[in-house]
Wavefront OBJ file of the C-alpha trace (Angstrom):
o trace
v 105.265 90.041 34.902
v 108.833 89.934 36.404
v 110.849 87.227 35.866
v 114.145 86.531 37.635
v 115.452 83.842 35.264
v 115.924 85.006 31.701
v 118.172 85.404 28.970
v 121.681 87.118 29.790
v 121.033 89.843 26.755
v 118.457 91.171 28.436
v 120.406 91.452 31.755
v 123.389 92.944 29.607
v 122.026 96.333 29.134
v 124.082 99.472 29.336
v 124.915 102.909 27.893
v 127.585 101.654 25.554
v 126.038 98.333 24.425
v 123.236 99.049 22.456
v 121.809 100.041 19.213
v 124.994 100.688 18.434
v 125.613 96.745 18.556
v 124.892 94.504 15.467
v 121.776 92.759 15.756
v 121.936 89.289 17.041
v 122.690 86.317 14.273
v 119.185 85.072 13.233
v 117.343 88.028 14.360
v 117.944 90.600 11.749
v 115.155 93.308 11.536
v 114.208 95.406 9.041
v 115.897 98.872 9.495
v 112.500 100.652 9.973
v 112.602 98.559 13.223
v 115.679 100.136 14.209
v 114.992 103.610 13.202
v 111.907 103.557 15.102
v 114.038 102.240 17.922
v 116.846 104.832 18.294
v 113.819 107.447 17.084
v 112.579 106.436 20.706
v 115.851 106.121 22.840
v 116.705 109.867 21.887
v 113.474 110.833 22.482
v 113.258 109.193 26.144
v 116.753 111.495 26.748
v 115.163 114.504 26.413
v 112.096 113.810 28.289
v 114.432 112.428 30.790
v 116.599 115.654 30.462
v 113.594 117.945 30.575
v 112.196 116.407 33.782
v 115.468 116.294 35.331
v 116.138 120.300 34.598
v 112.224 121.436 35.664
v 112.835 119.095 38.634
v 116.152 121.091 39.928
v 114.684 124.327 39.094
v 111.234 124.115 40.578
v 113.124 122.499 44.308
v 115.622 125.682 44.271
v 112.721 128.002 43.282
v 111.072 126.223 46.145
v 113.361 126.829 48.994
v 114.324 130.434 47.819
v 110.836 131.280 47.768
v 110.058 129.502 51.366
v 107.729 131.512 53.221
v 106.733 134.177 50.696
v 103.436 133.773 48.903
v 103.672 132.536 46.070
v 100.350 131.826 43.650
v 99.756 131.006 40.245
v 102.431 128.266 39.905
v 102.630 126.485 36.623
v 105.031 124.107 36.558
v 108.343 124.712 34.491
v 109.264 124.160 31.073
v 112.903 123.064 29.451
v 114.869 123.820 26.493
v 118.316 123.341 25.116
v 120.784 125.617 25.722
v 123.747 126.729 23.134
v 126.058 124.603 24.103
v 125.711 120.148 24.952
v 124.476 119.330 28.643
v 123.408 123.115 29.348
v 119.453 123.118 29.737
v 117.767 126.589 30.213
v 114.889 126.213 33.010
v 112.229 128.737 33.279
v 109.526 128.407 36.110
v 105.887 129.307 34.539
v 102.925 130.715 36.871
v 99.703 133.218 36.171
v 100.054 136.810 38.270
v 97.676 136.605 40.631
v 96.716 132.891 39.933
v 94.146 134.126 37.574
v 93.197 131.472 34.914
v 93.078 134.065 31.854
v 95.937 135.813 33.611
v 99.158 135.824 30.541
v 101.639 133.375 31.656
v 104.790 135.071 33.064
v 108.229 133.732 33.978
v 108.586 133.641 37.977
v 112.063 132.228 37.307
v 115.208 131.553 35.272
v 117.952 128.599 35.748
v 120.927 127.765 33.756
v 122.095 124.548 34.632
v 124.427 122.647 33.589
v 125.024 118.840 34.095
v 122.421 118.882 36.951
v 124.178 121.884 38.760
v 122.403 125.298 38.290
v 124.808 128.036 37.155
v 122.413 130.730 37.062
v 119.445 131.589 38.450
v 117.236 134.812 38.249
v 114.071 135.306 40.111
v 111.614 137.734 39.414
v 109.592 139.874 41.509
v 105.747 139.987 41.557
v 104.808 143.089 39.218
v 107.813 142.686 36.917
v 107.682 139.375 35.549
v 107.833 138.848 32.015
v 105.507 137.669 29.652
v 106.400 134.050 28.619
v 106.333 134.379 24.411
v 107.106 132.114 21.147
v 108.228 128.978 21.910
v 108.587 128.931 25.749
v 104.689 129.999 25.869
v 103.748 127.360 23.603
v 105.202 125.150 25.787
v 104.207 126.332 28.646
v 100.784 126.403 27.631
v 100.821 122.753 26.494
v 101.489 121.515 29.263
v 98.225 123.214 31.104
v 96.153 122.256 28.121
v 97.462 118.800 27.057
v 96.289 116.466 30.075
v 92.718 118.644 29.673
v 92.665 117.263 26.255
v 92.948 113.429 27.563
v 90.358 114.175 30.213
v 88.115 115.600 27.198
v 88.797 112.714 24.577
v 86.112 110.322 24.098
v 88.921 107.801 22.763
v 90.666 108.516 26.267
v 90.510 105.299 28.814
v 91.667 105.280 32.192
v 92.531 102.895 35.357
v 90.467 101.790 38.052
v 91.563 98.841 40.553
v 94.152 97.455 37.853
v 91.141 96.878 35.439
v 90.522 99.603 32.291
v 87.818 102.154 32.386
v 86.418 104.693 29.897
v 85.990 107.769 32.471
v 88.337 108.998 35.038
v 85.502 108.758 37.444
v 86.790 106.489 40.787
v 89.778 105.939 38.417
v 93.607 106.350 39.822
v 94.524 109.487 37.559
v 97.680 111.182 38.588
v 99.224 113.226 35.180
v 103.137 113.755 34.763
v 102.953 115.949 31.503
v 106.430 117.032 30.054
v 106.211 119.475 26.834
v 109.027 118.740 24.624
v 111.263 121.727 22.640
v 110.117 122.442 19.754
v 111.430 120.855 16.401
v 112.898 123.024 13.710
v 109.467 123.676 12.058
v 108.221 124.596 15.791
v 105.922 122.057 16.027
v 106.437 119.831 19.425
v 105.034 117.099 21.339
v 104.012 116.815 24.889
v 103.646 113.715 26.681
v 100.826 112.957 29.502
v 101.893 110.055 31.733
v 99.894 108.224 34.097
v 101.879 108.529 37.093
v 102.837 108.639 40.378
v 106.297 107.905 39.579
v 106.955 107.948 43.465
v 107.689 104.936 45.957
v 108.212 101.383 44.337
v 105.455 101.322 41.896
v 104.964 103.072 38.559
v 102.344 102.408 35.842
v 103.042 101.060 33.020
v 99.918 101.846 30.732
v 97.942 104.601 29.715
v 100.478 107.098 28.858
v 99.612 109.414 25.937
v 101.610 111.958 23.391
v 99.602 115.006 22.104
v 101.307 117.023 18.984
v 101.287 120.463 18.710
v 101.422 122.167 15.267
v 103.585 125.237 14.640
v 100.826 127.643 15.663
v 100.349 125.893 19.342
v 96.937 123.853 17.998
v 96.858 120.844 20.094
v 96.060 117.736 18.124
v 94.429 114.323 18.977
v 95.552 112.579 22.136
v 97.773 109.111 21.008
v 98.045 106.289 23.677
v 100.769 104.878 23.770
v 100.949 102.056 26.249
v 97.332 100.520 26.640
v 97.215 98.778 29.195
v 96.787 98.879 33.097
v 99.705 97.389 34.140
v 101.858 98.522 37.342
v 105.621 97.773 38.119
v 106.115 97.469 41.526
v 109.135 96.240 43.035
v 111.165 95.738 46.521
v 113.415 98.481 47.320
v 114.911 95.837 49.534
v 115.580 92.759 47.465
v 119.404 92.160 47.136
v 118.789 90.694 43.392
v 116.974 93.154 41.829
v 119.276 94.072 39.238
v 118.646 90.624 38.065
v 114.928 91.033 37.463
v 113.465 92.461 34.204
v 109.493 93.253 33.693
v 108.399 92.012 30.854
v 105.690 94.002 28.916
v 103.825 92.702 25.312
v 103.696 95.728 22.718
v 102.544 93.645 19.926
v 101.506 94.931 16.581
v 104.605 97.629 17.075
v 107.811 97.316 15.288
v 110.097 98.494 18.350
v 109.483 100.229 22.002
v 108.034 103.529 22.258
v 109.645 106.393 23.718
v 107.443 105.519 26.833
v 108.797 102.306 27.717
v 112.579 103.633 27.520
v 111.903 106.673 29.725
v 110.091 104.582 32.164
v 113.189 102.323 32.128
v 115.255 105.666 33.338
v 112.556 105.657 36.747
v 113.017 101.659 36.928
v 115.425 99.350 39.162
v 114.995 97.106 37.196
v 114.777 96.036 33.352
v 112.319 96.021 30.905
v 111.420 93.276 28.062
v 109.525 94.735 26.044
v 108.061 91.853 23.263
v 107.429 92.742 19.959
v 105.591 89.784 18.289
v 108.512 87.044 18.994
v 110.861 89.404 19.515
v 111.922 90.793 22.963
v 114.006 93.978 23.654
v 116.131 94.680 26.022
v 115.877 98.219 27.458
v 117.610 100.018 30.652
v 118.794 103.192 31.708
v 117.441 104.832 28.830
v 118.728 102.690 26.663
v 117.305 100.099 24.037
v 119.638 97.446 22.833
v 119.022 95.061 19.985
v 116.372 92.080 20.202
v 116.929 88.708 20.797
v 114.206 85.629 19.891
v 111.642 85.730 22.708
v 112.160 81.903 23.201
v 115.723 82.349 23.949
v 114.433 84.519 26.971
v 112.133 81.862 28.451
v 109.125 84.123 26.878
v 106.254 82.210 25.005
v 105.075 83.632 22.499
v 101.108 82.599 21.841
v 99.858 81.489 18.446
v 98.253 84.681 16.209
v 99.814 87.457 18.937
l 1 2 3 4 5 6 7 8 9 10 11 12 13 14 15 16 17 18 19 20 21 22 23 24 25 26 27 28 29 30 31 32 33 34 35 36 37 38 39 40 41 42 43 44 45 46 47 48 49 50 51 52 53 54 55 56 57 58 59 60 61 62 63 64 65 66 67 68 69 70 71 72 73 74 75 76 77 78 79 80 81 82 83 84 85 86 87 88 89 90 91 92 93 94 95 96 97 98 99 100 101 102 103 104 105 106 107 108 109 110 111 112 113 114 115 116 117 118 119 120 121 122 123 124 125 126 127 128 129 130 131 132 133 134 135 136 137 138 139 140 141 142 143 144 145 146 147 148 149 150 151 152 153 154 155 156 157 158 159 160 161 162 163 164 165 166 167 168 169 170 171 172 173 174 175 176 177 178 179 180 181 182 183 184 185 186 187 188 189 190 191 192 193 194 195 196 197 198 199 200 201 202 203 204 205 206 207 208 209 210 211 212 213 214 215 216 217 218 219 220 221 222 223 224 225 226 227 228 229 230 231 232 233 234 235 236 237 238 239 240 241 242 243 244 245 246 247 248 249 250 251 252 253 254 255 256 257 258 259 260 261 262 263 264 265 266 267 268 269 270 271 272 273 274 275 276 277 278 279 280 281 282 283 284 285 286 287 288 289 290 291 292 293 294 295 296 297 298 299 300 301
């Protein structure tokens, strides 16, 4: 639900005023709340850094490839470069468009703060063979929204009401692989998209793990529900609205619900039992009482 009249915390929200704030007298939580909180904030940035970078690369690769055929495209996959803000883009495609074909790099960008500073593209015949980490990425990424398709657990939307197959059902994946950890294990995430136009789903969005070898582990939902935000592009008091979303039985947001916030104009309130937190921009500041926003709680939730 959106609500236009609500608490001014959770209008407040902003880049420099928020877990880093003190919790709100009355409202301490226990620091496992908090953890799990920033846990998910950084988390969001890179996923929002990771789409940003395969975005950028895959429209240049687009319009210096216009005209020439180009098959077996793959998407692109994202990883940290040596220095802060530099993210090394490499677009991913099968010669040939064969299915079994080895994936290849069609493409290389360096870019840097949203500007590409290099880019190398590779001709048909000599591309090379994606390996280690950017293969287990790149492979993830094909096999990860397979494996929510193929879950029996797996539970989809149809006409704003959930269903258990993705027959009929409104299934449109986002999936962003994730660089690897130290250990090189990684996660990818499959979101239930579009995120186009003025409406993005809320629910069924999922995180598969992948173990240092590249095995792909049980799909986790994250969100469950069917919800849609959907907003006008041309209300003047937008900025003033926040969602509000119930993730009981969790201690904090998820990862999900601050990345979403990055694709949002508008705020989310995201209630935690009879808490509610404020989150923006990427950003997830600390919780207030749900009753001071206006939210009732109901008895057991």
């Amino acid at each position: 639900m959106i609500r236009t009249t609500i608490a001014a915390a959770l209008l407040a929200v902003s880049p420099t005023a928020l877990l880093a704030q003190e919790t709100a007298p009355g409202t301490a939580q226990p620091r496992s709340a908090e953890a799990e909180a920033e846990a998910a904030q950084e988390t969001a940035g890179i996923m929002a850094k990771v789409l940003e970078s395969n975005a950028i690369a895959q429209r240049q690769f687009a319009g210096m490839t216009a005209g020439a055929q180009i098959s077996g495209l793959r998407g692109a996959v994202s990883m940290p470069g040596d220095k802060a803000d530099i993210w090394l883009t490499t677009i991913v495609g099968q010669e040939n468009g064969a299915p079994d074909a080895p994936l290849v790099a069609m493409a290389d960008y360096e870019i840097a703060n949203g500007v590409i500073r290099k880019e190398t593209i590779y001709e048909a015949g000599m591309r090379p063979v994606l390996e280690g980490d950017l293969a287990a990425m790149a492979r993830a990424q094909i096999v990860a929204p397979r494996a929510v398709i193929a879950s029996p657990t797996a539970a989809f939307c149809r006409d704003g009401e959930e269903a258990t197959d993705a027959t009929g059902a409104s299934v449109t994946f986002l999936t962003i692989a994730l660089p690897p950890r130290e250990d090189a294990s990684f996660d990818a995430y499959v979101l239930n998209g579009p995120f186009e136009g003025t409406a993005i789903p809320l629910g069924k969005h999922y995180r598969i793990s992948f173990d240092e070898y590249g095995q792909v582990g049980e799909p986790e939902l994250l969100t469950d529900n069917c919800e849609v935000v959907s907003w006008d592009a041309d209300d003047p008091d937008l900025d003033t609205k926040v969602y509000v979303t119930d993730y009981s039985g969790s201690n904090a947001p998820s990862a999900v619900h601050a990345f979403l916030s990055t694709q949002l104009p508008l705020r989310l309130g995201v209630v935690t039992g009879d808490l509610i937190w404020p989150v923006g921009g990427g950003m997830i500041a600390a919780p207030v009482p749900a009753a001071e926003a206006g939210i009732v709680v109901e008895p057991g939730r």
